[in-house]
N, C-alpha and C positions, 0 to 999 in steps of 0.2 A: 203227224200225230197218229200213234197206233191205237186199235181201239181202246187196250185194257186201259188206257190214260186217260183217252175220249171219257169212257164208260165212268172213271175212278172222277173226274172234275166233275161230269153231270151230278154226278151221287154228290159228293160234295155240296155243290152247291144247294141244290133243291131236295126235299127231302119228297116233302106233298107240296101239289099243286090245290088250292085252294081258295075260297073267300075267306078268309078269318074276322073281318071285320062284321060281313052281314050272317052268311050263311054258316058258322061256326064261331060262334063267340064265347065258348070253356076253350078251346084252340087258342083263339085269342088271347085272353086271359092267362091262360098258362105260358103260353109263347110270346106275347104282345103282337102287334099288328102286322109283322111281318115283310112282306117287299109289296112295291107298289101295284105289282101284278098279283097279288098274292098269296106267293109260292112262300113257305116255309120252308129257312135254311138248316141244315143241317149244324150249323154253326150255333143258331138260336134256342135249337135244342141242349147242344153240348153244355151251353151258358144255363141254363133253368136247371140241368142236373146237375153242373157242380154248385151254383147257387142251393141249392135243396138241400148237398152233401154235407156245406159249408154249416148250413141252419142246424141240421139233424146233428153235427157233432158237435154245436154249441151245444143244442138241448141237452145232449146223455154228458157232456162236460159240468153242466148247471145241475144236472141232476143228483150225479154222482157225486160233487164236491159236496151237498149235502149230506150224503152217507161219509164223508172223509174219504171218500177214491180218488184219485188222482192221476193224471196219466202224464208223467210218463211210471210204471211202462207202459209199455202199447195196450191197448184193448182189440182182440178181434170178437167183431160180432158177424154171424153167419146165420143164413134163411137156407132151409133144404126145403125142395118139395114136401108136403104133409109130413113138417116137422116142424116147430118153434123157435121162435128167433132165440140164440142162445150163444155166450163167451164161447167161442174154440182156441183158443191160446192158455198156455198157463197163466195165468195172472196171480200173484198171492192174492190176492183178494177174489175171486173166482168165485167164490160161494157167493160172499156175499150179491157179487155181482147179477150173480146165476134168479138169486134170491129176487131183487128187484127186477130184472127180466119177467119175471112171473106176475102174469095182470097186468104187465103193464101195456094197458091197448094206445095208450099218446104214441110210445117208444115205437112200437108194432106198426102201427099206422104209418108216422112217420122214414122207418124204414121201408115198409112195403112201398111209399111213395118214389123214395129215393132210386128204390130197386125197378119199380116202374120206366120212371125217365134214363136209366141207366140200359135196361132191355131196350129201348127205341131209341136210342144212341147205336147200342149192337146190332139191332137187324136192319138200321138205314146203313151203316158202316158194311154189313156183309149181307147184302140182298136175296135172299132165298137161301140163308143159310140157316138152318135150325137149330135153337139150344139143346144140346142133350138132355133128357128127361132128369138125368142124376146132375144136373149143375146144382148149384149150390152160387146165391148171391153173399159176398163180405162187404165191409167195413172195416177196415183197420184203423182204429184213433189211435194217434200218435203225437206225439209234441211236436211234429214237422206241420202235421195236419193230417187232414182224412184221407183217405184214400179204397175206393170201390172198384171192386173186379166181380168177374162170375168164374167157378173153378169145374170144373167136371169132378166130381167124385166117385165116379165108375171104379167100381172095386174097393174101395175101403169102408171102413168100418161107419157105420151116421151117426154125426153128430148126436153128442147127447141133446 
């Protein structure tokens, strides 16, 4: 076994070595109890952020269908550094969309959550690897389902 493979299973496996049980218990809680040594899996993480993902595009699906929005089409929502979460896809309904984004700290929150356990999925996946300052985290709601990336936006225009 050569090491990049050695290197790529360790990461895999373990993410942090830890108590979760005594000496970290919001760890815990976020992750559940983890291995019997334990170490948090990388695996345990993956599962608490797409579960988060899953929760975050019922909410703006329950929310929206109050306003009469509906998806399909898709909705994209995107966070830029010292910018506001905000639609970047044409949507015909876009304003209004735009509209209920504004104040809304539940939506906010929950996204910033989401975008949270999504960054510590990518720096246990790429170990010393650093986000560019200009990323930008998404959501895509779709009829398929959600779907969360981070994009670099060096060089174009910011989001409104």
């Amino acid at each position: 076994m050569n090491n990049s493979s050695s290197l790529k299973e360790k990461q895999e496996l373990y993410v942090m070595q830890i108590s979760l049980s005594t000496k970290n218990p919001g760890l815990a809680r976020l992750f559940g109890q983890g291995n019997p040594d334990g170490r948090l899996t990388l695996a345990a993480i993956r599962a608490r952020a797409s579960r988060q993902l899953a929760k975050f595009s019922k909410l703006v699906e329950q929310q929206l269908a109050e306003l009469t929005i509906s998806i399909p089409p898709a909705i994209g929502l995107v966070s830029c550094p010292n910018r506001e979460l905000t639609i970047e896809n044409e949507h015909p309904q876009a304003e209004a969309i735009r509209a209920w984004l504004t104040g809304n700290v539940r939506i906010a929150k929950r996204f910033k959550e989401v975008e949270v356990l999504f960054e510590i999925v990518r720096a246990a996946e790429q170990p010393g690897v650093t986000l560019p300052s200009t990323a930008c985290f998404h959501i895509g709601l779709t009829s398929a389902g959600p779907v969360a990336y981070f994009q670099d936006h060096r060089g174009e225009e910011p989001t409104r």
